[in-house]
C-alpha positions as CSV (number, residue, x, y, z in Angstrom):
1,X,-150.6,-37.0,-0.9
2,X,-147.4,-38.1,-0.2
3,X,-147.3,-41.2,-2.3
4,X,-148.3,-39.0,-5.1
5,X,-145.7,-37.1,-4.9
6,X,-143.3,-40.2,-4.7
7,X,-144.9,-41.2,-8.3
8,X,-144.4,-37.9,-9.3
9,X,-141.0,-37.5,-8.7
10,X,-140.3,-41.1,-9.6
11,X,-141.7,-40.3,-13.0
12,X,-139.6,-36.7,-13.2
13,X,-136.5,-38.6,-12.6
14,X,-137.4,-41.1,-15.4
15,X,-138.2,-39.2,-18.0
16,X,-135.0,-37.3,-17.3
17,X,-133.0,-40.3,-17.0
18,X,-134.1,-41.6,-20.2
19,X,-133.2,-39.1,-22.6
20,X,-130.0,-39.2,-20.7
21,X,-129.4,-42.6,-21.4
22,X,-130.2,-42.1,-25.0
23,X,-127.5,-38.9,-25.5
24,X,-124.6,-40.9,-23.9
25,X,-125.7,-43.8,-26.5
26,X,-125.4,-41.4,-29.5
27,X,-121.3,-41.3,-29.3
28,X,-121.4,-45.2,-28.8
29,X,-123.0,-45.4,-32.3
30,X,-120.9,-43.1,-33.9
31,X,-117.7,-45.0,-33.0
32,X,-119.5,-48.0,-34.6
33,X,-119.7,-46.4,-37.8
34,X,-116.1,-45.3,-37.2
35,X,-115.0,-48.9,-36.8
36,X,-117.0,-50.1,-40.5
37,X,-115.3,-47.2,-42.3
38,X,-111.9,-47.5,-40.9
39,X,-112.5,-51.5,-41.9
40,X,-113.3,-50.5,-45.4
41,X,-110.4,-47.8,-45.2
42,X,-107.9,-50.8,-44.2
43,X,-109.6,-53.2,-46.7
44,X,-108.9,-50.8,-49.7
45,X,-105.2,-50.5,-48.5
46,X,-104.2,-53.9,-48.3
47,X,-105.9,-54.1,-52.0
48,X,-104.1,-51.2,-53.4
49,X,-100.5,-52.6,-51.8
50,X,-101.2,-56.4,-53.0
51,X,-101.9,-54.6,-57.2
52,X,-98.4,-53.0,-56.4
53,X,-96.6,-56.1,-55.6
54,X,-98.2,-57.7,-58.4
55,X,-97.6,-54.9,-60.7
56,X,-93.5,-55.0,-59.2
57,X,-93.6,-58.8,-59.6
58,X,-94.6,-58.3,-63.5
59,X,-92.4,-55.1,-64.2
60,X,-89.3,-56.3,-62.0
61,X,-88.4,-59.6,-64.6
62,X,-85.8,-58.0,-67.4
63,X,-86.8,-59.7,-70.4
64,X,-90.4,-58.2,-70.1
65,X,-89.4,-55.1,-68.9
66,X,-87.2,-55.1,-72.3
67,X,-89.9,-56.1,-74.4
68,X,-92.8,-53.5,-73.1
69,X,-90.1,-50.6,-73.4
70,X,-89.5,-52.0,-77.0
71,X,-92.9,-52.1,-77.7
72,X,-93.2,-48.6,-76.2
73,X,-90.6,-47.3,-78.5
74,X,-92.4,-49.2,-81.8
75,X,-95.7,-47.8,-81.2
76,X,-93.9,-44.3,-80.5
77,X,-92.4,-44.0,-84.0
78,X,-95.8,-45.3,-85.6
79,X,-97.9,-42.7,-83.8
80,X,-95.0,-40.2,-85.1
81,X,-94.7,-41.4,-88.9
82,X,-98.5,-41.1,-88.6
83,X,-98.1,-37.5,-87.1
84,X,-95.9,-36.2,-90.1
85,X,-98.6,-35.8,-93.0
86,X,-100.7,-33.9,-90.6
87,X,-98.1,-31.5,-89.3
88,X,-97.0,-30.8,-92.9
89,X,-100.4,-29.9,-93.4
90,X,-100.7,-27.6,-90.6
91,X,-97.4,-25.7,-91.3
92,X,-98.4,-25.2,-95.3
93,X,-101.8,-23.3,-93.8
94,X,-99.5,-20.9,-92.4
C-alpha cells in the first residue's frame, strides 16, 4: 500500500513538474524571437545609413550638385511653358 502511494505521489509530482518546466520555457522562446527581430531591426539600419552615405558621397561633389540643380531648374521651366496653354484655358472658362 505504501509503495503505491510512493508511485502515486511520484507521478503527482511529475505531472506537476512538467507543465512547470514547460511555462518557464515559454519566456526563453520568446526572447529568441526577440533576438531574430532585433537582428533584422539592426540589419535594416546599417542598410538605411550605408544608402545615406552613398547618397552624401554622390550629392556632396559640386560639379554634380551644379548640374542636377541645373537640370532641376530646366525641367522646371519646361513643365511651366507646358503649364501655360492649359491655365489660359482654364481662366477663359471663367
Amino acid at each position: 500500500m505504501k509503495k503505491i502511494m510512493g508511485l502515486g505521489a511520484l507521478l503527482l509530482t511529475g505531472l506537476l513538474v512538467i507543465p512547470g518546466n514547460l511555462w518557464l520555457a515559454s519566456p526563453v522562446l520568446a526572447q529568441s524571437d526577440a533576438q531574430k527581430i532585433e537582428d533584422q531591426q539592426l540589419q535594416e539600419l546599417r542598410q538605411r545609413r550605408q544608402e545615406e552615405r552613398r547618397e552624401r558621397e554622390r550629392v556632396e561633389t559640386p560639379g554634380e550638385r551644379r548640374q542636377d540643380a541645373l537640370k532641376r531648374q530646366q525641367d522646371a521651366s519646361k513643365r511651366q511653358k507646358a503649364a501655360e496653354p492649359r491655365q489660359r484655358e482654364l481662366e477663359e472658362e471663367k
